[in-house]
N, C-alpha and C positions, 0 to 999 in steps of 0.2 A: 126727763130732766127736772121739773117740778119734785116730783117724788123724793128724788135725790136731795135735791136743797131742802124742803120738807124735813125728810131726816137730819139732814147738817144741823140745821137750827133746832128740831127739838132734841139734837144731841146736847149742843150748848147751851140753850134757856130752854129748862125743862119749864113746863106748866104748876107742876107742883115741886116744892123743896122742903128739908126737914124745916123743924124750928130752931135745931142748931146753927145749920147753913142758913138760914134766914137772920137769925142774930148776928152772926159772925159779917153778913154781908152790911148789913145795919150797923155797927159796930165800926167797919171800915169808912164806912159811907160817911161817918158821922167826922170822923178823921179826917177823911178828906177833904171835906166841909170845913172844918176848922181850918186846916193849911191853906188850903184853898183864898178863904176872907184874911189870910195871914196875910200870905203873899199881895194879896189887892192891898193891902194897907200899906205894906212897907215898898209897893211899887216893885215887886220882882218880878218884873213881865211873864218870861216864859215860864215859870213857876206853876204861876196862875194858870196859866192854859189845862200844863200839863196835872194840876190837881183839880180843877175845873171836869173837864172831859171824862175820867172814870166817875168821879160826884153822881154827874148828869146822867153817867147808862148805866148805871146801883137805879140812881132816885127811877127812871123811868120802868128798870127793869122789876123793881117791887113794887112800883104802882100806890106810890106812900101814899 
């Protein structure tokens, strides 16, 4: 079972990625960061969450 899930995850976060894919995810991240502090300002609750949450697993998954 381990092995299995193993594979699951180094299917979807590989250890290494291009520096295109690494830009483009950076690029996003950065967007959604902006939207993100938007939405906090102009008080749009679920907004914020839902731009808040991908933010957070970009920034942890590239390890900024």
């Amino acid at each position: 079972m381990d092995r299995f899930i193993n594979h699951i995850f180094s299917k979807l976060f590989p250890l290494t990625i291009s520096v295109k894919t690494e830009k483009i995810l950076k690029n996003f991240a950065l967007m959604l960061g902006i939207l993100s502090a938007l939405a906090i300002i102009f008080n749009w609750y679920p907004l914020a969450m839902f731009f808040s949450f991908p933010f957070c697993l970009i920034w942890i998954y590239m390890a900024w």
